[in-house]
N, C-alpha and C positions, 0 to 999 in steps of 0.2 A: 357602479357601486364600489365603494370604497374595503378592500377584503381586508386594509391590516389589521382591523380591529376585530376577525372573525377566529375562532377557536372551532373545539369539534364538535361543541355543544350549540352551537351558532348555526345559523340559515343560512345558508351560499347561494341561496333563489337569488336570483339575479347579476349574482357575478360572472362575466362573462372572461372565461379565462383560457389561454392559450399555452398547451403544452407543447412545448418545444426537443422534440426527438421522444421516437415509441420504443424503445427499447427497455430494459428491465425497470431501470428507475420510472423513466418516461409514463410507461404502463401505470406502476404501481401510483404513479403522483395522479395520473388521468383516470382509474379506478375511482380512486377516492374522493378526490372533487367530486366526481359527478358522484359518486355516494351521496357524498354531502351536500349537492343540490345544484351545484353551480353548473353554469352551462360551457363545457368543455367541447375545444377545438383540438386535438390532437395532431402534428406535425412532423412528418418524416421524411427526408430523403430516399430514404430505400424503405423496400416495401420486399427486403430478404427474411431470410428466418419464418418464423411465426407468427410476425408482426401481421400478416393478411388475418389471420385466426383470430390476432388479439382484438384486432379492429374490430370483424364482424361480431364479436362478442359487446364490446362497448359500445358499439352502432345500435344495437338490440335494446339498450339500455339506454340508448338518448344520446349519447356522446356524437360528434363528428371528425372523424379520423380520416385523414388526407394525407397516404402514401407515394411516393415516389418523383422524379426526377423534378424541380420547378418549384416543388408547393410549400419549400421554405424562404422563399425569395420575398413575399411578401406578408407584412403584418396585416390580419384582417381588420376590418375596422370596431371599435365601439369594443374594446376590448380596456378589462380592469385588472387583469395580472397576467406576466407571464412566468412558466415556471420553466426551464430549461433542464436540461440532462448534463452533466458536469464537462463534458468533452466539448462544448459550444465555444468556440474564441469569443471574447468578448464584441470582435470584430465582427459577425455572422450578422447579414444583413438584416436578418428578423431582431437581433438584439439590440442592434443599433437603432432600428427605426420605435422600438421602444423607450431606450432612452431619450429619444428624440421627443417621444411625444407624453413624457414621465410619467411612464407605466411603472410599477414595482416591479421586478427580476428578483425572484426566489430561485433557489435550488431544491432540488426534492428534500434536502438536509433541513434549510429555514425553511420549508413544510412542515414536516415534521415537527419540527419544533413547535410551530404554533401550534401543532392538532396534539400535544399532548393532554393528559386528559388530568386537568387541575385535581382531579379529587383520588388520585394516582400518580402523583408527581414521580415518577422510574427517572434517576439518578444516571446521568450519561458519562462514563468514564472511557476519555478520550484520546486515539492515539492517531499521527501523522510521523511524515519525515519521508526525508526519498528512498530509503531502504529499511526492512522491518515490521511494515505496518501490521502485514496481513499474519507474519508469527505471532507478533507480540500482541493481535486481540485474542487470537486461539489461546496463547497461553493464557492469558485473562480471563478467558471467557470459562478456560478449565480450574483456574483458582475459584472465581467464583461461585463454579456447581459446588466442585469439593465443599466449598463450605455451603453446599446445603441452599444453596442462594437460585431462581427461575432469574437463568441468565441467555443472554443469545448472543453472537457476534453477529452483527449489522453492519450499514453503512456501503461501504468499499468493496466488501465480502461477506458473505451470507447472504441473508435475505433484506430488501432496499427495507431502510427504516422506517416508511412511512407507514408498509404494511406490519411493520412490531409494533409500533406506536398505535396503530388503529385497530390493534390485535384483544377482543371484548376482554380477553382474561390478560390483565396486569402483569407485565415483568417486575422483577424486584429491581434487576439494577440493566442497563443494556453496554454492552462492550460494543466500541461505536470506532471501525477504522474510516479514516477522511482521507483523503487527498487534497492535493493544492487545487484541485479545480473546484472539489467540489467546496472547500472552505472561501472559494472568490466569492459562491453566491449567497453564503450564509452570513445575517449581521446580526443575529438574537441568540442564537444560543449560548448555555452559560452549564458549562460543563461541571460535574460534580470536581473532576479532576481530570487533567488531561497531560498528555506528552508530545513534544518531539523531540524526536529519537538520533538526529541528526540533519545538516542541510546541507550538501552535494548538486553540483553540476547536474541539471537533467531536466526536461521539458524545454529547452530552449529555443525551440520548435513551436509553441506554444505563448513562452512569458519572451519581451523584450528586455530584459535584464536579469541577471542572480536575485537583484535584489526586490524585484516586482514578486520573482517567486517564493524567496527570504518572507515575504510581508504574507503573503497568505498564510502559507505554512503558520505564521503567529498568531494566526486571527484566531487559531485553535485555545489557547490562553486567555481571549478575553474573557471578562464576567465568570475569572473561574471561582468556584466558591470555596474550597479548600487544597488541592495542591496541581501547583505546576513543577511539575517532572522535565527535568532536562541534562542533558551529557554532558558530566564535566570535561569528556575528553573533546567535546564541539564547543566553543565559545560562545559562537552563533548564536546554539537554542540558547543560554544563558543569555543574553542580548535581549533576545524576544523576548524572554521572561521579565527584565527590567521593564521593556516597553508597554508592557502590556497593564491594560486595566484590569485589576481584581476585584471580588468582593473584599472587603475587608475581614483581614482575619485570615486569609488566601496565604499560605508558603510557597517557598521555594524549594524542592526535593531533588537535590543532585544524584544520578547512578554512576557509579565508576566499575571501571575492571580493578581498579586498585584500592588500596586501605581508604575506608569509609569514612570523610570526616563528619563533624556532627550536622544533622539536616543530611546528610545520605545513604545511601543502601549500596553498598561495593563487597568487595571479596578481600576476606582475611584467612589466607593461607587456602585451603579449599570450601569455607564455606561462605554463601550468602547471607551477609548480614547487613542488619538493619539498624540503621542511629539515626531513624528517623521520628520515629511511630511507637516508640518509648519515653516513658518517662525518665527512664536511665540512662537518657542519650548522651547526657554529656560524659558518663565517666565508665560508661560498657557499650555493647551490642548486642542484639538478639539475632539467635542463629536462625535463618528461613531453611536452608536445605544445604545439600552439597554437590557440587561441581557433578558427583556421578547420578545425583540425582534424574543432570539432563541429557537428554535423547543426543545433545551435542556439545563438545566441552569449546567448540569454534568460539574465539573472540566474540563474534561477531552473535553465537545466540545466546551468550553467557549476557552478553548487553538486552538484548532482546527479554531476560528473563527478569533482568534487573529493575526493567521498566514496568514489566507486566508486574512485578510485585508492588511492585511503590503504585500502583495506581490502585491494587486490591487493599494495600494495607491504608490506604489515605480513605476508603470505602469504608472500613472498619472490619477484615479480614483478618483472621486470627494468624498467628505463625503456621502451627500445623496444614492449618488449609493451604498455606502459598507450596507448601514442600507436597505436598498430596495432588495438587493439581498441575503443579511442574514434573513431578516423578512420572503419571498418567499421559501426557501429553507428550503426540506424535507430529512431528511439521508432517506440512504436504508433500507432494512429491516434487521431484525437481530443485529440492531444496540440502545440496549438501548432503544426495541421495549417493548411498556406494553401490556402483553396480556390479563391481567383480573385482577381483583381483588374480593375476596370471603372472607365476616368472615374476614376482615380489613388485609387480606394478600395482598401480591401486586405481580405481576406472568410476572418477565420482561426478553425477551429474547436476550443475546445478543449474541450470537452463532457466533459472527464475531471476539469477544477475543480467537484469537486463539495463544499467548503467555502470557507467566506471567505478561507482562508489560504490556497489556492491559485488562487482566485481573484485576491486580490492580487499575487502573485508574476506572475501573468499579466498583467494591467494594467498592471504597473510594468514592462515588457518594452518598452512602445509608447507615443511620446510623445502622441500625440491617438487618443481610441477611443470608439467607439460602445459601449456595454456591453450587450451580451445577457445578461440573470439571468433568475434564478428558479425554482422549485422547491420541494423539500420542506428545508429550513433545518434541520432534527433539533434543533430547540431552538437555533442558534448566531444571533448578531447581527452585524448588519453597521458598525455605528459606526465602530468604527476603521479599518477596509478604505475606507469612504467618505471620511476624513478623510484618511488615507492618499493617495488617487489622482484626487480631487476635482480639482486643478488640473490631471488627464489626461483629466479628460470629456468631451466633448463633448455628449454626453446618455447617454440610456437607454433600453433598450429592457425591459417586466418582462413575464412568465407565469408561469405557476402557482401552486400554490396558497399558497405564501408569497413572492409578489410584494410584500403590503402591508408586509413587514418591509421589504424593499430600500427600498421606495418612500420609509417614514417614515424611515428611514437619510441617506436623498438629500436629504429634504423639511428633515430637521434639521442638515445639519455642508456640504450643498451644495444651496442654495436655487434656483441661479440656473441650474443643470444642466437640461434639457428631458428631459422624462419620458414618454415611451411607454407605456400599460399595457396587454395583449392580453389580454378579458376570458375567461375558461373558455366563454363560452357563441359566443365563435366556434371551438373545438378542433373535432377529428372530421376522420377520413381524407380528404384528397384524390389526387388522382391524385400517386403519388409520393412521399406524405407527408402527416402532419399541416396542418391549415387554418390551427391556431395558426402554426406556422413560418412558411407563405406570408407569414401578417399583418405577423409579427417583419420578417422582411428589406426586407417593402416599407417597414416604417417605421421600419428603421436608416438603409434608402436616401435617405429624407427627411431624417434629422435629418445624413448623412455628407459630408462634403466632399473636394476634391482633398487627396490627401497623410493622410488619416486611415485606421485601421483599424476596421475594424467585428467586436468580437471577441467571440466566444460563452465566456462565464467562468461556467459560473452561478452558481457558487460554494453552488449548492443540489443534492444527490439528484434523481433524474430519475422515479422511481415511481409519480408523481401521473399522469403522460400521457404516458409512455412506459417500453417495457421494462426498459431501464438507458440509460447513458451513450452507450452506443454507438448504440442508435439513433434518439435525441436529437442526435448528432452527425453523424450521415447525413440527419436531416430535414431541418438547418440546409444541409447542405450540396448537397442535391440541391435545395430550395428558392434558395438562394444560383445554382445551375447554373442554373437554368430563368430564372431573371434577365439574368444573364450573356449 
């Protein structure tokens, strides 16, 4: 049976369809199907976490759920779609033998999309880019309450969209953060308004080219129906903006750190303004808030704020509300987090630079900085990030297991930088944390002076010796405390 023509109001008896990886999206996309009628094969490599739980749950209910080592090797037969989990190379045997035998490949995202509910059309305001996503929905997501709006952030973060979309009581608008992966399996949605935020080095592990990853990233743009958001300070996103199919009637809304010109939302002296989303655009601005409005005056969330406005005010958001809901608005943790300051150092953690590009962004925030790296690089270089913030070093601190790229990065474009290196064979728990981390802080402590910051960027994945970002960012910081 043929699903593309199916909606939420539709029969799915008889579509026999195969999800691909049980994990949160995985779940929420294999829930729903089988809500909806269809007869669901769910697909897992591992059979960690909660996933035995999940399973027995959807088995109860009809579903067929096949965990662990082997059981994605092969596509079953007599199958009408598959839906896949965003992390799948396009390469994975199960996808290939799909296109092989032209099956449709959705994402939980182009799920979504079709299960929305016509007579409730929720208005999807959209945001991608290699660094930023997951701020600039939260700030979104808190412009929108502000103004009184049933809003959620989805997607990327939050809760998987398919269960917002399937959710009986209507969102007004839904704040929807993407990835490049998850935008490879989407080919219908048609975003009220969407951004990227910037395009950087990163997955290269994943895409065979910049520019494989450049193209998804832009798929965000198609079919938008009134503004595409993009950084004047990245050419890039501007690029993809020309390339891309719109509705008609669809703009162009530039953010800058700098004077506003008309069609954009930038900073005049300290306040955020708007010369977009006026009628008096050509010959004023309207003030949104000011610099101390935000939790952080960094480069880098001053952009992140820019974007989240211009995507509320193309929604039809008043002024007041964008400055009410940036004023309220807290990042996560790990994000450009201060964890102490001792003896005029300053001890900030941002454990959630997990590539060189936001790496940089964080560096360039602080005039003299200790630099804490290292990690798993996914194939990205650090050259230009060194060449970039060289004149902001004071040294370096490097771990893990692609230290030596930093290191040769440092060794070549900033000779004269002092270099820390903490080798793998001092890691292993200690009280409180990691031994590596101990090692790190005692010798940022060393190389930091009155008036510097000593800042954790790694601008690498955290996989190699620790869980994720997060508790790479609590090592640094409770290690950081016991100093203190």
């Amino acid at each position: 049976m043929n699903p593309e023509s199916l909606g939420r109001h539709d029969s799915w008896e008889g579509v026999r369809a195969v999800v691909a990886g049980f994990g949160v999206s995985g779940f929420a996309a294999a829930d729903n199907l089988n809500h909806l009628g269809a007869q669901v094969i769910a697909l897992d490599e591992s059979d960690a976490g909660d996933r035995p739980e999940k399973a027995e749950l959807l088995e109860v209910l009809g579903a067929d759920v096949r965990l662990g080592a082997g059981s994605t090797l092969t596509l079953p037969d007599d199958v009408d779609l598959v839906v896949t989990s965003p992390g799948w190379k396009p390469t994975a045997p199960l996808l290939a033998q799909a296109r092989e035998r032209g099956i449709p490949i959705w994402g939980e995202v182009e799920l979504a999309w079709r299960l929305r509910d016509p007579n409730h059309d929720t208005p999807w305001l959209c945001v991608t880019g290699t660094n930023g996503k997951t701020t600039t929905v939260q700030m979104l997501d808190a412009i929108l309450k502000a103004a009184g709006l049933r809003s959620i952030a989805v997607g990327n973060v939050g809760l998987p969209i398919v269960e917002a979309v399937m959710d009986p009581e209507p969102y007004d608008v839904f704040a929807v953060e993407l990835s490049s992966f998850q935008l490879h399996y989407t080919d219908s949605m048609s975003a009220e308004a969407a951004a990227v935020l910037n395009i950087a080095e990163d997955h290269l592990d994943w895409y065979d080219s910049m520019a494989q990853y450049a193209a998804d990233k832009g798929k965000i743009y198609e079919r938008v129906q009134k503004a595409c958001v993009y950084n004047v300070a990245d050419p890039e996103t501007e690029r993809l903006v020309r390339e891309a199919d719109v509705v008609e009637g669809a703009r162009a809304v530039g953010f800058t750190l700098g004077m506003p010109g008309v069609g954009m939302l930038g900073v005049v002296e300290d306040i955020l303004a708007d010369r977009a989303f006026i009628e008096e655009r050509e010959s004023s601005a309207a003030e949104l808030c000011t610099l101390s409005d935000l939790a952080s005056q960094a480069p880098h969330n001053v952009a992140n704020a820019l974007a989240a406005a211009a995507l509320a005010r193309a929604h039809g958001v008043p002024q007041a509300a964008v400055r009410d809901g940036l004023r309220s608005f807290r990042p996560d943790g790990h994000r450009i987090a201060v964890v102490g300051e001792r003896d005029g150092v300053t001890w900030v953690d941002d454990s959630k630079a997990t590539n060189p590009h936001a790496a940089q962004s964080s560096l360039q925030a602080y005039e003299h900085v200790v630099w804490v790296a290292g990690g798993l690089a996914k194939g990205a270089q650090f050259d230009d990030l060194v060449r970039t913030v060289r004149g902001r070093l004071r040294g370096a601190v490097l771990l893990g297991r692609d230290r030596d790229v930093i290191a040769a990065a440092l060794s070549r474009h900033a000779p004269d930088v002092p270099v820390i290196v903490v080798d793998d064979d001092e890691t292993g728990a200690v009280e409180g944390g990691h031994a590596s981390m101990e090692r790190v802080v005692v010798a940022a402590a060393e190389l930091a002076r009155p008036g510097d910051t000593v800042l954790l960027a790694p601008g690498c994945a955290s996989m190699d010796m620790f869980t994720d970002y997060a508790e790479r960012g609590n090592a640094f910081a409770e290690a950081v405390r016991r100093r203190l």
